[in-house]
C-alpha positions in Angstrom: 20.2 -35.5 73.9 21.5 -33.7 70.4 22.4 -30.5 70.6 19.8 -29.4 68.8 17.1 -30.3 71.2 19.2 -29.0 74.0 19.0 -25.5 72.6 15.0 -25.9 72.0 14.7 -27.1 75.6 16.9 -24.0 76.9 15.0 -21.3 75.1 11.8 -22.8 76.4 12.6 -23.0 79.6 14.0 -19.6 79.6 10.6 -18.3 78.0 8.7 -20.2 81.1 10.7 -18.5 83.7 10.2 -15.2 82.0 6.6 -15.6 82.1 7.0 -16.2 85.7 5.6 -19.7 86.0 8.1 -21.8 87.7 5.9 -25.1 86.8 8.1 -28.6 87.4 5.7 -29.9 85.3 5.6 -27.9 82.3 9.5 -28.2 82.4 9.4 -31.9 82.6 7.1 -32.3 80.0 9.3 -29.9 77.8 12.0 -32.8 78.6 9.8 -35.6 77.4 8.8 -34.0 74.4 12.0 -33.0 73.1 13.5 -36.4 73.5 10.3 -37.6 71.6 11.4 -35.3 69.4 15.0 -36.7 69.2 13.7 -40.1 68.3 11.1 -39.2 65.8 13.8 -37.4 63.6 16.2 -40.1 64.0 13.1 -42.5 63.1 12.2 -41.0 60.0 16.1 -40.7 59.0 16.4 -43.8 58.9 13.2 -44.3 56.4 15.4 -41.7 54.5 18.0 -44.1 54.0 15.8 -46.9 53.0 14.1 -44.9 50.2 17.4 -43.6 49.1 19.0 -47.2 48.9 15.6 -48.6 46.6 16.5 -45.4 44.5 19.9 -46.7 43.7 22.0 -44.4 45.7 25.5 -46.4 47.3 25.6 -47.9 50.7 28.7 -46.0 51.5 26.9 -42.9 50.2 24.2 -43.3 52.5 25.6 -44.0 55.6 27.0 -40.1 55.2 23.4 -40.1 56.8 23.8 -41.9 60.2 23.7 -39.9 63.3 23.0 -36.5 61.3 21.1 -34.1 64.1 19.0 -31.3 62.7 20.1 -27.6 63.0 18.1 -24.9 64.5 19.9 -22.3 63.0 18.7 -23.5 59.1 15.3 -23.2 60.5 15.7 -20.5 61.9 17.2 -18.7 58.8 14.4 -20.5 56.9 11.5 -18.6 58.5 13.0 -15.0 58.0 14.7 -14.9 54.2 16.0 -11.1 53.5 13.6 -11.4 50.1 10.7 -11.6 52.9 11.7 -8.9 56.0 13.5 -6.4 53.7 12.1 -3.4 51.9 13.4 -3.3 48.4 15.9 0.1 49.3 17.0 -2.3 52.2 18.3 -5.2 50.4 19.3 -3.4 47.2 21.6 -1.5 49.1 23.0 -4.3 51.4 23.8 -6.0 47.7 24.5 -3.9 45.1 26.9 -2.1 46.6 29.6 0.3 44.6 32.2 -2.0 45.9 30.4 -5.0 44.2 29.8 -3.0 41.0 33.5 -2.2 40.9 34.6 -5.7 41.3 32.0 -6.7 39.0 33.1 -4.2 36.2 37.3 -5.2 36.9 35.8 -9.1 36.7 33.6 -8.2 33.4 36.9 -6.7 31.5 39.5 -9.2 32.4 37.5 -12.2 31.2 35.5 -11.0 28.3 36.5 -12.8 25.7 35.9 -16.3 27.9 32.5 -14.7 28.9 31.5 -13.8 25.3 32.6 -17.1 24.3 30.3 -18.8 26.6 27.4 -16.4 26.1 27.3 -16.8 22.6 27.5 -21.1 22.9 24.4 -20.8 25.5 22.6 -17.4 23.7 22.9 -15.1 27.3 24.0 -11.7 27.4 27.5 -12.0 29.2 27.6 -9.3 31.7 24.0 -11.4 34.0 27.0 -14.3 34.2 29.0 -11.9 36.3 26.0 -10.4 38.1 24.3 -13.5 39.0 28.2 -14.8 40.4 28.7 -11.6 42.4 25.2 -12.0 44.0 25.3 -15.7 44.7 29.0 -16.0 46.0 30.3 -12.5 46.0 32.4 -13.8 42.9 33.4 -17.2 44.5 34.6 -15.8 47.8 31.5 -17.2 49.6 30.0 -20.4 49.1 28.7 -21.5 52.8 30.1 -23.5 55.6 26.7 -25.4 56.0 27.0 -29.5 55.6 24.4 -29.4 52.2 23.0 -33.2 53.9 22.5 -32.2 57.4 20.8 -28.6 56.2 18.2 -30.4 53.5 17.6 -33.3 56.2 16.8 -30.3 58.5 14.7 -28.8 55.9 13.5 -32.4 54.6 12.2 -32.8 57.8 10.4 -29.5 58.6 6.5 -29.5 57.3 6.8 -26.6 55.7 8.6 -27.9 52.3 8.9 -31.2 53.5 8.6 -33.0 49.7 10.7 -30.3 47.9 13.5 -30.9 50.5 13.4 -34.5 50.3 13.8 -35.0 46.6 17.1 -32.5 47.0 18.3 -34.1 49.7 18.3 -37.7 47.3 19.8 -35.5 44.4 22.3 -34.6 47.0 23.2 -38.2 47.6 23.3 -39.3 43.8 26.1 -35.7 43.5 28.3 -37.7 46.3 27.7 -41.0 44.6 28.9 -39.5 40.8 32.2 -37.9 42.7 31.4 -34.5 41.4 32.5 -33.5 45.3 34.6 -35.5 48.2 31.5 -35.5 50.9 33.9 -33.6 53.7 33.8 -30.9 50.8 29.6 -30.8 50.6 29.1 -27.9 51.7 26.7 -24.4 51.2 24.6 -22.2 52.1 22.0 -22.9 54.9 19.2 -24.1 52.6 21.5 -26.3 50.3 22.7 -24.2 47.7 26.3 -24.6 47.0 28.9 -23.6 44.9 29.9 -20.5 43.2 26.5 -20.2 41.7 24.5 -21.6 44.3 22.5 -24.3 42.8 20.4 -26.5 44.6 21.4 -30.1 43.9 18.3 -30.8 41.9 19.3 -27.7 39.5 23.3 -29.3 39.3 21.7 -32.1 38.4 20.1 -30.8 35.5 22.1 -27.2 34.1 25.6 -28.3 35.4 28.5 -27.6 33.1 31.7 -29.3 32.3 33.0 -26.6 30.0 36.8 -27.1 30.8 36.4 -30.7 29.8 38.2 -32.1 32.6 35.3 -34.7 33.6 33.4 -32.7 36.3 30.8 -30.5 36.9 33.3 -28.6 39.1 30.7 -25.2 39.8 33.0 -25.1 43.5 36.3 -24.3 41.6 36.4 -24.2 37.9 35.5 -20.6 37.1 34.3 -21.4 33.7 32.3 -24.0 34.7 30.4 -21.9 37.4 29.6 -19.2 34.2 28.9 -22.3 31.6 26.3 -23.5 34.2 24.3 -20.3 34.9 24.3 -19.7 31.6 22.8 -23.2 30.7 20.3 -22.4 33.5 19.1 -19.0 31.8 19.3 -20.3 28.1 17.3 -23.6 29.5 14.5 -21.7 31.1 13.6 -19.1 28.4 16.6 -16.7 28.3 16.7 -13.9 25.3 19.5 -12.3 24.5 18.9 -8.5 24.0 15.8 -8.6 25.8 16.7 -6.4 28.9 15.0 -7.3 31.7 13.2 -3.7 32.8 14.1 -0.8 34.7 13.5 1.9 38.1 10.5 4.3 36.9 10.0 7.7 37.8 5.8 8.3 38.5 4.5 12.0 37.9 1.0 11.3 38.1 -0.4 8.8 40.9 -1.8 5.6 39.8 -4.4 3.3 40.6 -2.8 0.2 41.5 -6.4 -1.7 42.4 -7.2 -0.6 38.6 -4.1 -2.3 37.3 -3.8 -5.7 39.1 -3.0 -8.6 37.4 -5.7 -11.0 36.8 -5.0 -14.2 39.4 -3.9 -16.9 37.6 -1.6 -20.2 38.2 2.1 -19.8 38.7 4.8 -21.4 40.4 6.3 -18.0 41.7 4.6 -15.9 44.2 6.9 -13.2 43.2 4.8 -12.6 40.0 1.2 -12.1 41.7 3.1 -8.7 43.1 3.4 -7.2 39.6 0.2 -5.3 38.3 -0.7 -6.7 34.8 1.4 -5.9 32.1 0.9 -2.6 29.4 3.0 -1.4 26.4 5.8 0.9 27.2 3.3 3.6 25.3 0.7 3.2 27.8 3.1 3.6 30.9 4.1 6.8 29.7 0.4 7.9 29.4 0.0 6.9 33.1 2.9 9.5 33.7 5.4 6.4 34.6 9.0 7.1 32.8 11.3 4.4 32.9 14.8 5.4 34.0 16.7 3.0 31.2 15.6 2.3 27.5 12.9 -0.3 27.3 12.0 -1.8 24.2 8.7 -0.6 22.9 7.3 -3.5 21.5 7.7 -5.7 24.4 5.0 -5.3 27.4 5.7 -4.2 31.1 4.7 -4.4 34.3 5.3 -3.0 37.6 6.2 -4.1 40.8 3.8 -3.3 43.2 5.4 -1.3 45.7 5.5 -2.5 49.4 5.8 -0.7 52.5 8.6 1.3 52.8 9.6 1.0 49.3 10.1 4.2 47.7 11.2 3.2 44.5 9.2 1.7 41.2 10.3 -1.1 38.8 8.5 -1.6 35.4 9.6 -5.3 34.6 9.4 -7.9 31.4 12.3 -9.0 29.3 14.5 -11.9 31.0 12.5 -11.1 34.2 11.0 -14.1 34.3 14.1 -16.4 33.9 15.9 -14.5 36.6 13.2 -15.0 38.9 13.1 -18.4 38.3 16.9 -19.1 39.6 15.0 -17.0 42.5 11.6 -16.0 43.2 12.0 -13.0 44.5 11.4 -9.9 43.1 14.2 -8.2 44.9 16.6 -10.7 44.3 15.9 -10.2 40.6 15.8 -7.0 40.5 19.4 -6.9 42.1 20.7 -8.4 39.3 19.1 -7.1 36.6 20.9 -3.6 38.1 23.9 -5.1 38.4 24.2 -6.4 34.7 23.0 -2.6 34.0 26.1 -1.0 35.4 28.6 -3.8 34.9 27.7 -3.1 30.9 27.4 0.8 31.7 30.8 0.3 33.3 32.3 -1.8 30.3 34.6 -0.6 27.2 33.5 -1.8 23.7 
């Protein structure tokens, strides 16, 4: 039986005996199921492999596949994400951190010229290169110990985002197949991310940089191809330079957030139906909401709605967008956008 399984057939057998219903029954029927379980898994991996072979992927490449088990721990992660459990004081201060701003602002200066240079080639403001790094990878140092095809199988396999983990897991295979990485390498973060800058395989696949020239898209080792390819990323999806990306607020007055909800509307990013609908910087300041940074006046705003046990207010607009979509989370962005803040407040000419 995989290990796996094992581990789902201790805890519920653990949770029976708890409840105080000692059923042989039950127990055995926990057995059956998680060996029908086992086999169903190891049924559709196998349908996995014959889909990725009709899409061109190597039979060498896809036999990586064989006798992968799923792992209850990426599932596990999966159903409580820090952007979802955390209040925004919680996991702003869990990640930018003075220690992270210091090495951030050291980082900035010693490679500014190399960062400049690739920020004007891709038109992004340099210091969100360093930010985004230090929040994906603390700078590199972290990249994950997860196998990237066992964790999107896992994930492939889940209902919840069955079809979006499917199509990364073949992106994965067509990575292994263009010798970007040796496969005992593949490796990441529990959902797949990997590298220096964490990028799903579908987003390599499309914003990865060879800036060195060598012949790879080397985002696990090459510095300044980690930078070249977030900055692709950001100029690809909308990035412009100068435009800030908002601020903390202070609010004197209180404010009706029912009266200032954004109008529903389709997007791909739940993060943004948790902003109120956007107003000139003028009419924030007639609400009695001051923003804590210079905001362009021209430009519209709009502000997080708080959630509970946030005590803290965001006006947002600029880059926002872009950040959020390397992550949709409002958090997440947020983190960087106050990262980039003090890494430039932190900065000599």
């Amino acid at each position: 039986m995989p290990k796996v399984w094992r581990y789902f057939l201790v805890r519920s057998v653990f949770a029976i005996t708890r409840q105080r219903v000692p059923d042989f029954f039950a127990i055995l029927l926990l057995l059956v199921s998680t060996s029908a379980c086992a086999d169903e898994f190891s049924e559709w991996l196998k349908d996995i492999q014959r889909q990725a072979l009709d899409l061109g992927v190597s039979e060498s490449t896809v036999a990586l596949l064989s006798n992968l088990e799923p792992d209850a721990r990426v599932i596990g992660f999966d159903r409580r994400q820090p952007e979802f459990v955390q209040s925004f004081d919680e996991y702003l201060t869990a990640r930018v951190t003075d220690s992270r701003i210091r090495t951030a602002q050291a980082l900035f200066g010693e490679h500014r010229q190399l960062l400049q240079q690739i920020g004007d080639r891709y038109g992004v403001d340099p210091q969100y290169l360093i930010a985004f790094w230090g929040l994906e990878s603390s700078f590199g140092r972290y990249q994950g110990s997860y196998s990237v095809l066992r964790s999107l199988a896992t994930l492939a396999h889940d209902p919840r985002r069955s079809a979006f983990f499917t199509d990364e897991l073949f992106d994965a295979l067509r990575i292994l197949d263009e010798g970007h990485i040796p496969p005992d390498e593949f490796v990441g973060g529990w959902a797949g991310a990997m590298g220096q800058n964490q990028f799903l395989p579908s987003s390599f696949r499309r914003y990865a940089q060879d800036f060195d020239g060598d012949g790879r898209k080397n985002i696990w080792s090459s510095e300044v191809d980690v930078w070249a390819s977030i900055a692709n990323y950001l100029s690809v999806n909308g990035w412009r330079p100068g435009a800030g990306w908002g601020s903390r607020a202070d609010v004197s007055a209180p404010l009706d957030l029912l009266a200032l909800a954004r109008e529903p509307r389709e997007t791909t990013c739940r993060a943004v139906t948790q902003h109120t609908t956007t107003l000139s910087f003028e009419k924030w300041q007639e609400l009695g909401v001051t923003p804590r940074s210079t905001l362009d006046p021209v430009q519209q705003w709009a502000m997080i709605v708080p959630g509970d046990g946030d005590t803290q207010h965001y006006l947002v607009g600029g880059n926002f967008r872009t950040i959020l979509h390397y992550n949709c989370a409002n958090k997440y962005a947020v983190s960087v956008g106050l990262l980039a803040d003090a890494i430039l407040a932190g900065s000599s000419p």
